[in-house]
C-alpha positions in Angstrom: 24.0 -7.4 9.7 22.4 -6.7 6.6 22.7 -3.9 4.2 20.3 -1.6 2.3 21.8 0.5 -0.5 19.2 3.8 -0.5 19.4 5.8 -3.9 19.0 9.2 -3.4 20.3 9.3 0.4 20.4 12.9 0.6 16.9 13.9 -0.1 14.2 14.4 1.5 12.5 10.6 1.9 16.1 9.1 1.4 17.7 11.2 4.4 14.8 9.8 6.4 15.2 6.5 5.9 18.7 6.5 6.1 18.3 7.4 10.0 15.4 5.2 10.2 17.5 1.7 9.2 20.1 2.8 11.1 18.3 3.0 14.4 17.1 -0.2 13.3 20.2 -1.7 13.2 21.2 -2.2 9.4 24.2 -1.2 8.0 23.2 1.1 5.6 25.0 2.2 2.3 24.1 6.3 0.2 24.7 7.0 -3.1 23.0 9.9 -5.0 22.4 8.5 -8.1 26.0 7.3 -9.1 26.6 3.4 -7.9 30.0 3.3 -9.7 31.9 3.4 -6.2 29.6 1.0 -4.7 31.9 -2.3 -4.4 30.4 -4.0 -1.9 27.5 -6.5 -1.9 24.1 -5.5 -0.5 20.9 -7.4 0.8 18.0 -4.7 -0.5 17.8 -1.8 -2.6 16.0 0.8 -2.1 15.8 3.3 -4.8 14.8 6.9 -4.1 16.2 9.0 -6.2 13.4 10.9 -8.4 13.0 14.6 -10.1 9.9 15.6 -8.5 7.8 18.0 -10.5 8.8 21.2 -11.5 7.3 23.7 -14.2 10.4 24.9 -16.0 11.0 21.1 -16.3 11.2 19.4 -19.3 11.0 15.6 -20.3 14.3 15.1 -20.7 14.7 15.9 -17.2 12.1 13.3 -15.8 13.7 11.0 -18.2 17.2 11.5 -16.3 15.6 11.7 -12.9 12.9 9.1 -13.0 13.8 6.6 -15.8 17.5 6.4 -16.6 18.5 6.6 -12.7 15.8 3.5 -12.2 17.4 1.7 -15.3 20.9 2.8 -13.9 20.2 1.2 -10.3 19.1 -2.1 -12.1 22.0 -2.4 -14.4 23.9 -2.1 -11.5 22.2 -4.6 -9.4 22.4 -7.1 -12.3 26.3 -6.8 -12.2 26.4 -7.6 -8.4 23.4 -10.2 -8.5 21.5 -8.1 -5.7 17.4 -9.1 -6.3 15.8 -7.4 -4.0 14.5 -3.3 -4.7 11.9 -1.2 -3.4 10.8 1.7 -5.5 8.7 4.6 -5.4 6.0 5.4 -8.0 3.1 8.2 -8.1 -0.4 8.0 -7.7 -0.4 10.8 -10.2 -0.3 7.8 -12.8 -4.3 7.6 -12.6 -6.9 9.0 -14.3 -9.1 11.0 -11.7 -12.9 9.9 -12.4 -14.6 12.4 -9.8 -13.3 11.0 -6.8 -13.7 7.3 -7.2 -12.1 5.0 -5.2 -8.4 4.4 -6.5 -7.0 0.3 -6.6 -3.9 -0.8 -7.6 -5.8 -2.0 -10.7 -7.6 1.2 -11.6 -7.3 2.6 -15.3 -4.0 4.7 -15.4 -3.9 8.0 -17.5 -1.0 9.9 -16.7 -1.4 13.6 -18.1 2.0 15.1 -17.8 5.6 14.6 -18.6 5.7 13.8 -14.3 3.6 11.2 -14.2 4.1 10.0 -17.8 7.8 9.0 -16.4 6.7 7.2 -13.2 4.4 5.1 -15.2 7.0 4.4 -18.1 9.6 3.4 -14.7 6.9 1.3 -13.0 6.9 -0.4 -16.5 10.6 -1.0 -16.6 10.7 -2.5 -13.4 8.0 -4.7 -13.7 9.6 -6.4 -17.0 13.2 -6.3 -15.5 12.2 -7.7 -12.1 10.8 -10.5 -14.8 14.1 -10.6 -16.9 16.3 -10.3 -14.1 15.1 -12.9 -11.8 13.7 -9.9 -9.1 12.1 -9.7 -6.2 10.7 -5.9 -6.3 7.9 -4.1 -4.4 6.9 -0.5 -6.3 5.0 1.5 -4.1 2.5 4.4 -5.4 2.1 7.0 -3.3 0.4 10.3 -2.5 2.1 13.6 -1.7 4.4 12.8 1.2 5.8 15.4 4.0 7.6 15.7 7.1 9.9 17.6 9.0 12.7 18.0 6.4 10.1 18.9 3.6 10.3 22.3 2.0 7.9 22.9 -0.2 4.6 21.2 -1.0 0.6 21.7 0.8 1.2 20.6 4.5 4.3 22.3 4.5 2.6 25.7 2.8 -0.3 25.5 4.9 2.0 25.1 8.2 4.2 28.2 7.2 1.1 30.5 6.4 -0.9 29.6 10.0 2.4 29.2 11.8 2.9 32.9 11.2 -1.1 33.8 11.4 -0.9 35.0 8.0 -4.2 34.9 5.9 -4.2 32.3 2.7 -6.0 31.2 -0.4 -6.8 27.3 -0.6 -7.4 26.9 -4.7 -10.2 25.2 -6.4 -12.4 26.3 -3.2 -10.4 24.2 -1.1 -13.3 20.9 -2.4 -9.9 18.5 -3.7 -9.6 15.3 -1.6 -6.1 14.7 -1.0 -4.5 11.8 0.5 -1.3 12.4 2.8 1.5 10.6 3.3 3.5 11.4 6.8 7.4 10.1 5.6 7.3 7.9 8.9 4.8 5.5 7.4 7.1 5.6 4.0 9.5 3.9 6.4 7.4 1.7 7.8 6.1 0.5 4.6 9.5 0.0 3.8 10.4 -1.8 6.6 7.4 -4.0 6.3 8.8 -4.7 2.4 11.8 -6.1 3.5 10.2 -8.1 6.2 8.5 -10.0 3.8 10.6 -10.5 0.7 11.5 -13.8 1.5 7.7 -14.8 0.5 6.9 -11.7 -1.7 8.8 -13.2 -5.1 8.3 -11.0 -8.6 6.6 -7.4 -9.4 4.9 -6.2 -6.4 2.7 -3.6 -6.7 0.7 -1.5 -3.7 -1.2 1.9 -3.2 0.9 2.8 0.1 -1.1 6.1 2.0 -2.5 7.5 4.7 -6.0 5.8 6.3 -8.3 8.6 5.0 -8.2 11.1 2.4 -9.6 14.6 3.5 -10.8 18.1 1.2 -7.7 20.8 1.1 -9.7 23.2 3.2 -10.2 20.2 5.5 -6.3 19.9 6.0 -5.9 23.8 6.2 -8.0 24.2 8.6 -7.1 20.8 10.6 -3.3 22.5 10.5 -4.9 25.7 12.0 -6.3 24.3 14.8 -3.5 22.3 15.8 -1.2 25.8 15.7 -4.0 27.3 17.3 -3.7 30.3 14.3 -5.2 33.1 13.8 -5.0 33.3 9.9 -8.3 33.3 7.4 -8.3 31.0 5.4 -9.4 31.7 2.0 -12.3 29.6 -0.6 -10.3 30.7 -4.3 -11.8 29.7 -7.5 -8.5 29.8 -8.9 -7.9 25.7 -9.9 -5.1 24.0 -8.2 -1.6 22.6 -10.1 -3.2 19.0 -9.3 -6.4 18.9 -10.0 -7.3 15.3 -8.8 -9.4 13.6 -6.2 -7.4 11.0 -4.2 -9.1 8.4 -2.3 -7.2 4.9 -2.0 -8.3 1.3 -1.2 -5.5 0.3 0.9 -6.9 -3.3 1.5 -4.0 -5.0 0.0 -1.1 -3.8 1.1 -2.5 -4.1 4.9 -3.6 -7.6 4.5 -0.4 -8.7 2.2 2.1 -7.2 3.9 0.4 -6.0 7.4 0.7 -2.3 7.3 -1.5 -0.2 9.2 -1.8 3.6 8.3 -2.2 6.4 10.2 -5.3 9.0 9.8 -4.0 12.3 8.2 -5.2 14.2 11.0 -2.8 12.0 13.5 -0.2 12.4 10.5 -0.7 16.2 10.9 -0.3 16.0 14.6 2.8 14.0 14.5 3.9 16.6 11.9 3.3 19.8 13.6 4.6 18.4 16.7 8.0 17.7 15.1 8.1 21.3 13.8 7.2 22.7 16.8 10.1 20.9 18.7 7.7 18.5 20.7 8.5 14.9 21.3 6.3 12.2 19.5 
């Protein structure tokens, strides 16, 4: 049977993919960002843990959260010879040029002390999987939600029609966001460790959902699946992100055969996991 360490078990993408390798079959071992009491040897890593973004947040804390646990996990697999990690980047490491289309190759800028310590642990893992003889697969990836999510635009969107209250959709709701449904997070990992036996080195992918739609799009797709009664709002007030994302996904369905869902199907699936349904 083999076993997958997740960093970060207990949050939000970790959680989920803890029950997902399970029904899978793996054995599967949690820490939270501590491997000290980890004796045993593992097959993959898979490193979640991560300080998402937070505005009383300071460096030093993405540093901890983003950087130091990445360098941590590695030190640690070093020790036990464990070559095999998946990691999660941000596809906030790019520069937004007016909604152009985003490749793994396109020109990074990262603005903020968030995205500043993605790119800086992309980095690190790319010259330690190098180094240490890895084979690693770094995934960059939109906002992802799902069921456990608190927090976040699906999530505010559902809670605001799911109670037919009015809201405001910022920057005249215009944005293009891609989505990322946590389901397909697993499946992209799954598909990872499928195919490390030939993937050897740094990989890198753009890992998303098929489409990107405008925020007001989403709202109002959210809406009509809850059948709400809320108005939803055009503000001219900007929103915290303010960056187009539309991804070429080319690569990582022809290298490592992952096939993404719509957002509008990765709403659906959402809304109907809120709402009790089966999927």
């Amino acid at each position: 049977m083999k076993k997958i360490l997740i960093i970060g078990i207990n949050g939000f993408i970790g959680s989920y993919l803890r029950d997902h390798f399970l029904k899978k079959g793996y054995h599967v071992l949690g820490t939270t960002s501590s491997h000290r009491r980890i004796e045993e040897a593992v097959d993959y890593v898979i490193h979640c843990a991560s300080q998402q973004p937070r505005s009383h947040l300071s460096f030093h804390d993405y540093y901890q959260g983003n950087i130091g646990s990445l360098i941590e996990t590695l030190d640690w697999m070093k020790t036990k010879e464990v070559k095999r990690i998946i990691s999660f980047s941000s596809a906030t490491v790019y520069a937004d040029r007016g909604g152009d289309i985003l490749f793994e190759e396109s020109y990074v800028d990262p603005l903020n002390d968030y995205a500043i310590s993605k790119f800086v642990a992309d980095q690190i893992l790319k010259v330690r999987t190098a180094h240490d003889g890895l084979s690693s697969f770094c995934f960059r990836m939109p906002s992802v939600f799902g069921p456990a999510q608190i927090g976040g635009l699906v999530h505010t969107y559902y809670t605001y029609a799911k109670k037919n209250t009015d809201f405001d959709i910022f920057s005249q709701g215009q944005l293009k966001r891609n989505l990322l449904h946590v389901e397909e997070v697993a499946q992209a990992c799954e598909r990872g460790i499928e195919n490390f036996g030939h993937k050897h080195g740094f990989n890198l992918y753009l890992l998303g959902s098929a489409n990107s739609l405008t925020m007001k799009e989403i709202a109002h797709n959210i809406a009509e699946y809850l059948e709400s009664r809320s108005n939803i709002n055009l503000s001219k007030e900007n929103a915290p992100v303010e960056i187009n994302w539309v991804f070429c996904l080319d690569k990582i369905k022809k290298e490592l055969g992952f096939i993404p869902l719509s957002i509008e199907d990765g709403l659906k699936r959402y809304i109907q996991e809120m709402e009790g349904k089966d999927v």
